[in-house]
N, C-alpha and C positions, 0 to 999 in steps of 0.2 A: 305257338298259337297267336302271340300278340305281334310277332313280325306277321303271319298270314294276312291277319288282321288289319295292320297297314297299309298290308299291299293292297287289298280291298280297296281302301279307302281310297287309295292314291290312282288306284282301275278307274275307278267309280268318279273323282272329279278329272283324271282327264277325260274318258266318258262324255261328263256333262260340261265338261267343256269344247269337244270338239264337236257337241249335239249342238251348243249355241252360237257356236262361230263358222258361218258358211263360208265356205270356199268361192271364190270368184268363179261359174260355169264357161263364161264369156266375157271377155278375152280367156281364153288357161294361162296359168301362170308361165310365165317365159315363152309366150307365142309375140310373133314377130310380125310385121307389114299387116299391122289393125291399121284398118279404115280410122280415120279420123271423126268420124261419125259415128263411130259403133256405140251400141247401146250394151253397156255394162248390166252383166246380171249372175244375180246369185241366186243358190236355194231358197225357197222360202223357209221363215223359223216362227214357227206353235208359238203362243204363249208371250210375244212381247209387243211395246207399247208403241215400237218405229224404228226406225233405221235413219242412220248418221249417214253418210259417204262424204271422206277427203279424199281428195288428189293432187299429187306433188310427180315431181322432179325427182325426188330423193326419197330415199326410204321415210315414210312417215310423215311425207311434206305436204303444204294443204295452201301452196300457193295457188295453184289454179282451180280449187273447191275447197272450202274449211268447212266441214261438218255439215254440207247440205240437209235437210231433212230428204227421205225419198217417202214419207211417213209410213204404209205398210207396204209399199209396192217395192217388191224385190228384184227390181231392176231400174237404173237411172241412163238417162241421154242427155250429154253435155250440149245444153242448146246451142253454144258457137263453137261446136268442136272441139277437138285438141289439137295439141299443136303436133305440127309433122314431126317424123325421125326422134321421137324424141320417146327415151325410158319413162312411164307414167304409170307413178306407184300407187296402188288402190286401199284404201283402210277404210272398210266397214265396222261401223261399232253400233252395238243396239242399246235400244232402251228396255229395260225389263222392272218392271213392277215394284217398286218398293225396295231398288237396291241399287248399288252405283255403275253409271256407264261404265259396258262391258267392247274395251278397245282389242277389236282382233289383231290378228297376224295379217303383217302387210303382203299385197302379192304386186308385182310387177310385167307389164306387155309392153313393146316397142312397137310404135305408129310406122307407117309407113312413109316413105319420104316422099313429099310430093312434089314432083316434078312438071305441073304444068297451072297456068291460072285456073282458078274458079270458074262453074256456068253461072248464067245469069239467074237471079232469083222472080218471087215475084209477090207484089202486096197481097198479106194474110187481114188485114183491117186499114182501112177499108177495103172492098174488092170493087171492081172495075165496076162503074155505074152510082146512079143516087143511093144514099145513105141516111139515117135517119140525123146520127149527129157523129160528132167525131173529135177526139183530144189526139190523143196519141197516134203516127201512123206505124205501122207495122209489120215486118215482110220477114219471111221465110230462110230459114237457115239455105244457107249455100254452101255443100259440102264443099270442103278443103278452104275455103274462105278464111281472111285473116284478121279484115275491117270490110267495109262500107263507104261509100262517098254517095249522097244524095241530092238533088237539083229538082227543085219546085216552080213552076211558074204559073200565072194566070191566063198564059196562052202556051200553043205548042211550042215545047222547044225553050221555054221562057226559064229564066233562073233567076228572078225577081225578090222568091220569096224564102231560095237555100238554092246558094251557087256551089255546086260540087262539094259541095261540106263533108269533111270527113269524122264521122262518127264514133268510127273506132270499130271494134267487136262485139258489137248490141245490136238488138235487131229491133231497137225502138227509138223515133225521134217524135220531139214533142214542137212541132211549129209555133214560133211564138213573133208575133202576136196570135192569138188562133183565128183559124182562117174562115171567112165570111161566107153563111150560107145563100145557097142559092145562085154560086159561082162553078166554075167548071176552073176543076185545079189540073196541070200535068206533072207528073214526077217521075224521074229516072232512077233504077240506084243500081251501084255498079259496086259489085264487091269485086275485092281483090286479094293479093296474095304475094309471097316475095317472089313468086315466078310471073306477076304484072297481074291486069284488073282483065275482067269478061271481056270478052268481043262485046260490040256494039247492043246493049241493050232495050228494049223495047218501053219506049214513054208508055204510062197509063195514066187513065185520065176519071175521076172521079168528080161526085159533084156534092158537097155538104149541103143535105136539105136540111129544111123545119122539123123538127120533130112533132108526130102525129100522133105520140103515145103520151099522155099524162098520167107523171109518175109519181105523185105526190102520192098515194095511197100506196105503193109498191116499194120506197125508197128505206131503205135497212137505217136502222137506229141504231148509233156508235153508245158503247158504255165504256170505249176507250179511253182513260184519262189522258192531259196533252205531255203529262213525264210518267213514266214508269219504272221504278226504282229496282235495280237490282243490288242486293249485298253482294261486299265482296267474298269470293269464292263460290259465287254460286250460277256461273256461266258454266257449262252451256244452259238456259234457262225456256222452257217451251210457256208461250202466253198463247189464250184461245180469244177467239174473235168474240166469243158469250153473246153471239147474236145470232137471228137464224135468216139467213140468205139462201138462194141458189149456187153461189160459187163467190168464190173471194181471191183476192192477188194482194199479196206482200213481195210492196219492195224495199229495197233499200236504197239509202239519199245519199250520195257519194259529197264531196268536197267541190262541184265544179256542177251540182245540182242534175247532175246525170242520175238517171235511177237503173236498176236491174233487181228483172222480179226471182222472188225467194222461193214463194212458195205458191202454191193453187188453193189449200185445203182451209180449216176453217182453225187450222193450229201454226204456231211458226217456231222453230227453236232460234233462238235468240242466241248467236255466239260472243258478240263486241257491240260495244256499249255506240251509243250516235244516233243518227235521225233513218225512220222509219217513216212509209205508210201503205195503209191497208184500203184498201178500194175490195168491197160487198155489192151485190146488186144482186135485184131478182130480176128472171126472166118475165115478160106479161108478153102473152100472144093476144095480137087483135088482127082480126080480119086474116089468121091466119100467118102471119107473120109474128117471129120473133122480135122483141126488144128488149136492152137492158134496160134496168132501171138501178141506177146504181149510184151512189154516196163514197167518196173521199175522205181518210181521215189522217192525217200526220199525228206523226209522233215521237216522241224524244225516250232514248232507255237511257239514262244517266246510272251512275255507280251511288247506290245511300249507303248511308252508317251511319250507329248510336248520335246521338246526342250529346254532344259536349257542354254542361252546365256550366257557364261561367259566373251566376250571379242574380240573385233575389232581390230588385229592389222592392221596399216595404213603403208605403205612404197613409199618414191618417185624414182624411176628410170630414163631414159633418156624416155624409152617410155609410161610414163604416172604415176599414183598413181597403186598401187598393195594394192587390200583389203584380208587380208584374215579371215574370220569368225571360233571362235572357240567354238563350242557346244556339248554338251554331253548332256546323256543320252540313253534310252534303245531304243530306236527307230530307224528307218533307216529314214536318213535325207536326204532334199537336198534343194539346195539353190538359192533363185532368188537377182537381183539387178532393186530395185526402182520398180520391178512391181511384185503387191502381185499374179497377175495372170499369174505369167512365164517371158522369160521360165528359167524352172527351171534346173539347171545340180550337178550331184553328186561330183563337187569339190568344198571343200570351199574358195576357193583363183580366186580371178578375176583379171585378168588383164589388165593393157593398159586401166585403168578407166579415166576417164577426172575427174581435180580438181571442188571442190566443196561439195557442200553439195548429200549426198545418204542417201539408206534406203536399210538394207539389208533384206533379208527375212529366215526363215529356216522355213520348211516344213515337218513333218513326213508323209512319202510314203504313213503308213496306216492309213491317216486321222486323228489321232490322237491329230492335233495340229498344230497352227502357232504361230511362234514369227517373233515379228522385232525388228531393232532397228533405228536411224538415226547414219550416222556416217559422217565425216566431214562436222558438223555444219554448215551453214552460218553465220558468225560475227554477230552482232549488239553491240549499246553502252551499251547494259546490261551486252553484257561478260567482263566489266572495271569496276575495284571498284571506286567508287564515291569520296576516299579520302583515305591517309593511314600516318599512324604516326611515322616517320624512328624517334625515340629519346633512338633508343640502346635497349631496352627492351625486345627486341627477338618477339616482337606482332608488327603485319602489320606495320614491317619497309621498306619494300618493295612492288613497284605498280609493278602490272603484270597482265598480259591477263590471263580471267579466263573460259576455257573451260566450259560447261554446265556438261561436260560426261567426268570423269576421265581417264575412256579409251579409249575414242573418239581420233581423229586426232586434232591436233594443226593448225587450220585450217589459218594461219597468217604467215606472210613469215617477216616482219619484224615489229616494232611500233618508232615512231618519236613521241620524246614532245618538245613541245615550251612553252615559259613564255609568260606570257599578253600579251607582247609588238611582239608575232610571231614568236621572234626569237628563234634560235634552241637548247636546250640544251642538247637532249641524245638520241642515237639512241640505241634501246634493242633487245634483240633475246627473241622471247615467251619461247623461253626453259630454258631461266634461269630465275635467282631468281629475276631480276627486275629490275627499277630502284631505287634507295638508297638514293634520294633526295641530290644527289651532284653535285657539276659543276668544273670542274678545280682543283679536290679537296677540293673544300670549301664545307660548307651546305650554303645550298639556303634557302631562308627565306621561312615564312609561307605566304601563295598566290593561287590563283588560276593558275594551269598549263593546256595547252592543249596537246591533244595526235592525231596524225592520224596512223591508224593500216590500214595495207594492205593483204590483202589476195590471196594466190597460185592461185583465178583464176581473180587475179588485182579487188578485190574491194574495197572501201576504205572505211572505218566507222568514222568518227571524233569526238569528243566531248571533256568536260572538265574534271579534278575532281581538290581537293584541297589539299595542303601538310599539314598539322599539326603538329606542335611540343609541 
């Protein structure tokens, strides 16, 4: 019965395992001379939160996609292709509710070799004719294509403003300085391939007008902060736009300020850490015509962690104690007093403290971590050593109030000792070295002495210890 049992069980998750993990439909696994352009696609799967897609070279590899989002849409198109003749392995993984990414079973198809140049493409933003405004220009994947070279001029034929510039495999260039409206611009662009670049392609000629749409009332409000922290271990990480637009684009900000967009949707999963942004815009029709109205926002994903406490300083003033907290680390901090649940503010110095015993707290923003510490102790007779031996030797010749916390506050305003009989024989400051078991310049015998220690917010601790020689 209990092997049956087993087998059940062992039925039943492969079962739901092979319910959650689709099969690639398009390309089939070990199909051969795929279009370079094909549109990858799997089953749809019930019940989950989005879909991952990498693509490699090699079993598992995610050099040429790492973990795309395709968010529910169960099929992806690599906007600049794939590369020719070449094995390209596919690993779909999902997101499921409340449990950890589920990496499927890798499948592999072979591109087809391509043996001749690219056609010519042609501009997707702007399109031929006036426009309302214009950043970025934009044009049309060119199947079997490998890069781009582009030529801008203020007359036909002109390359004034991007002399055959090559781009690379992106299908967006950003003219800089940006280009003046109310001009008539012409641009060429010639993708190519290792079998050479298009035939002769056709100039187009567009013109940046004024904008005729006022977007001030239309334009999307970022709740974006300018860093955004992730802990470590917790890539791949999905962040939401928390705003509501018509449509949004995330990119990402390469090393040479080139960008490629990530995503469309109003979610991004976040796989490596660097500079990000997100451009929102709504549509507003006037006169029957569409426009965006759209807001820019950059952004930095840094890696945070805990708080590393190095050190309390304590200071007195006329108007109270002044603590100031000193912490480092990769996180963005902030700091409460005595209560671990606020409120919290991003300076580390409090003021106008009342004496006494506290507890500081530091707090990383992105969840990452709490420390505390205690800082102006309250006294007891444990902070007094029990006995000390002044006979010249340089070891515990001197009694002195002994803090618990090195760098804590000296929580004691002054200490009195008396001998058996009550009476007084040395008043000390905590901040020196102590007392040296003398009176009037003599040494005082071996005996039991008393001490009473008073504290900044008047408390008194009292007990004994013994002299030794």
């Amino acid at each position: 019965m209990q092997k049956k049992l087993l087998y059940l069980l062992f039925l039943y998750g492969c079962i739901s395992y092979a319910q959650s993990c689709p099969r690639v439909s398009y390309p089939a696994n070990g199909a051969i001379d795929v279009p370079v352009d094909a549109t990858i696609t799997w089953p749809k799967v019930d019940g989950i939160v989005g879909y991952l897609i990498s693509l490699g070279t090699t079993p598992g590899g995610i050099e040429i996609l790492n973990r795309r989002s395709a968010g529910l849409i169960n099929s992806f198109t690599p906007p600049v292709g794939l590369p020719d003749d070449t094995e390209i392995y596919v690993t779909i993984s999902l997101f499921l509710a409340d449990q950890p990414l589920l990496i499927c079973p890798g499948e592999s198809f072979r591109t087809v070799d391509v043996t001749t140049p690219p056609a010519c493409t042609q501009l997707a933003d702007p399109t031929i004719g006036d426009v309302v405004s214009m950043g970025n220009i934009t044009w049309d994947y060119a199947p079997t294509a490998t890069g781009y070279r582009i030529s801008i001029g203020a007359a036909a034929g002109g390359t004034d403003i991007a002399d055959d510039v090559d781009v690379g495999n992106v299908l967006i260039y950003r003219p800089s300085p940006a280009l003046a409206t109310d001009t008539p611009f012409y641009v060429t662009i010639t993708p190519y391939n290792e079998n050479g670049s298009s035939p002769t392609c056709r100039e187009e000629i567009f013109t940046v007008g004024t904008p005729t749409v006022s977007c001030d009332a239309f334009i999307p409000t970022f709740n974006l902060p300018d860093r955004i922290g992730i802990c470590g271990g917790d890539l791949p990480k999905v962040i939401s736009a928390e705003m509501a637009a018509s449509g949004y684009r995330w990119y990402a900000i390469h090393a040479d300020s080139s960008e490629s967009l990530l995503s469309e949707t109003s979610a991004l999963t976040i796989n490596s850490l660097g500079r990000y942004r997100l451009e929102a815009y709504n549509i507003v029709d006037q006169a029957g015509v569409p426009s965006e109205c759209g807001n820019s926002k950059e952004f930095t994903v840094i890696l945070s962690e805990e708080a590393t406490l190095i050190g309390v300083e304590i200071a007195r003033d006329p108007q109270g104690v002044r603590i100031t907290v000193n912490a480092i680390g990769n996180g963005d901090y902030e700091y409460a007093l005595d209560t671990e649940n606020g409120a919290y503010q991003d300076s580390p110095v409090f003021e106008m403290v009342s004496s006494g015993e506290h507890t500081v707290y530091v707090r990383d923003k992105n969840g990452c971590g709490l420390v505390m510490r205690i800082v102006a102790q309250e006294i007891t007779e444990k902070n007094f050593p029990k006995f000390f031996t002044p006979n010249g030797d340089g070891i515990n010749d001197h009694w002195q109030f002994m803090p618990f916390e090195l760098d804590g506050e000296i929580n004691v305003q002054t200490i009195y000792i008396f001998n058996s009989y009550g009476n007084f024989i040395a008043q000390i400051d905590p901040k020196s070295k102590g007392w040296d078991g003398m009176y009037a310049g003599q040494l005082l015998p071996e005996s039991d002495y008393w001490f009473k220690a008073i504290s900044y917010n008047n408390r008194e601790v009292k007990g004994h210890f013994a002299l030794k020689r």
